[in-house]
N, C-alpha and C positions, 0 to 999 in steps of 0.2 A: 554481450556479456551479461550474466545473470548475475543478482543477487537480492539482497534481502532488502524490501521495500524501506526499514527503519533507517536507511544508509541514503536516503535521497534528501536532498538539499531542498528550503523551503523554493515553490515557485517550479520546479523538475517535474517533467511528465514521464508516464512508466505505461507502460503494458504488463500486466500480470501474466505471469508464466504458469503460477502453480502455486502448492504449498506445502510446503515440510511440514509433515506431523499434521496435529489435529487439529485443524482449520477451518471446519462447520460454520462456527457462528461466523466468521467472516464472508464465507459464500454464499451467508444467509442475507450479511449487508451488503451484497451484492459485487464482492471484491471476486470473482470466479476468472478462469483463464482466459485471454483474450481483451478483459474490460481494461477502457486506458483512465489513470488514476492520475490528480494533477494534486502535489504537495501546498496545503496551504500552509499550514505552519510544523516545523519540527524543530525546536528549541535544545534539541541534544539529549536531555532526558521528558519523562514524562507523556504524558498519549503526543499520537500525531493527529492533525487536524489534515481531511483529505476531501476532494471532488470526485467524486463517483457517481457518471451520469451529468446529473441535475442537482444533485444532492450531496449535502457535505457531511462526512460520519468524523466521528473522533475514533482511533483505535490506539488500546495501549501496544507501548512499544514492545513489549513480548510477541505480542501476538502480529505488530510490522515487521520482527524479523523471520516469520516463519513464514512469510509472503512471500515468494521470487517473482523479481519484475527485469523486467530489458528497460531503458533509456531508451525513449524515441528525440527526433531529432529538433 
């Protein structure tokens, strides 16, 4: 099931699918389809804090829900 990366619970890993709309700067931080993304923190409002790779990005919540990711297991 897909859906928009802002919807994952702190600690949930995802595989990015793609992105609705204009999502550049994000595939510039390296969030591109296929990359698996592990939630460190999402407090319900306000950015999300994410592992991507090696490396932790912050992204506002706008722009986590134009993210689609799948749940891996």
């Amino acid at each position: 099931m897909v859906f928009p990366l802002g919807l994952l619970a702190e600690g949930e890993t995802a595989v990015v699918v793609g992105t609705a709309g204009e999502a550049q700067r994000a595939q510039d931080m390296g969030l591109r389809a296929g990359k698996q993304v592990k939630v460190l923190s999402n407090a319900g409002r306000g950015p999300l804090l994410l592992k991507v790779n090696n490396s932790r990005i912050a992204i506002s919540r706008i722009a986590a829900m134009k993210i689609l990711v799948r749940r891996t297991a």
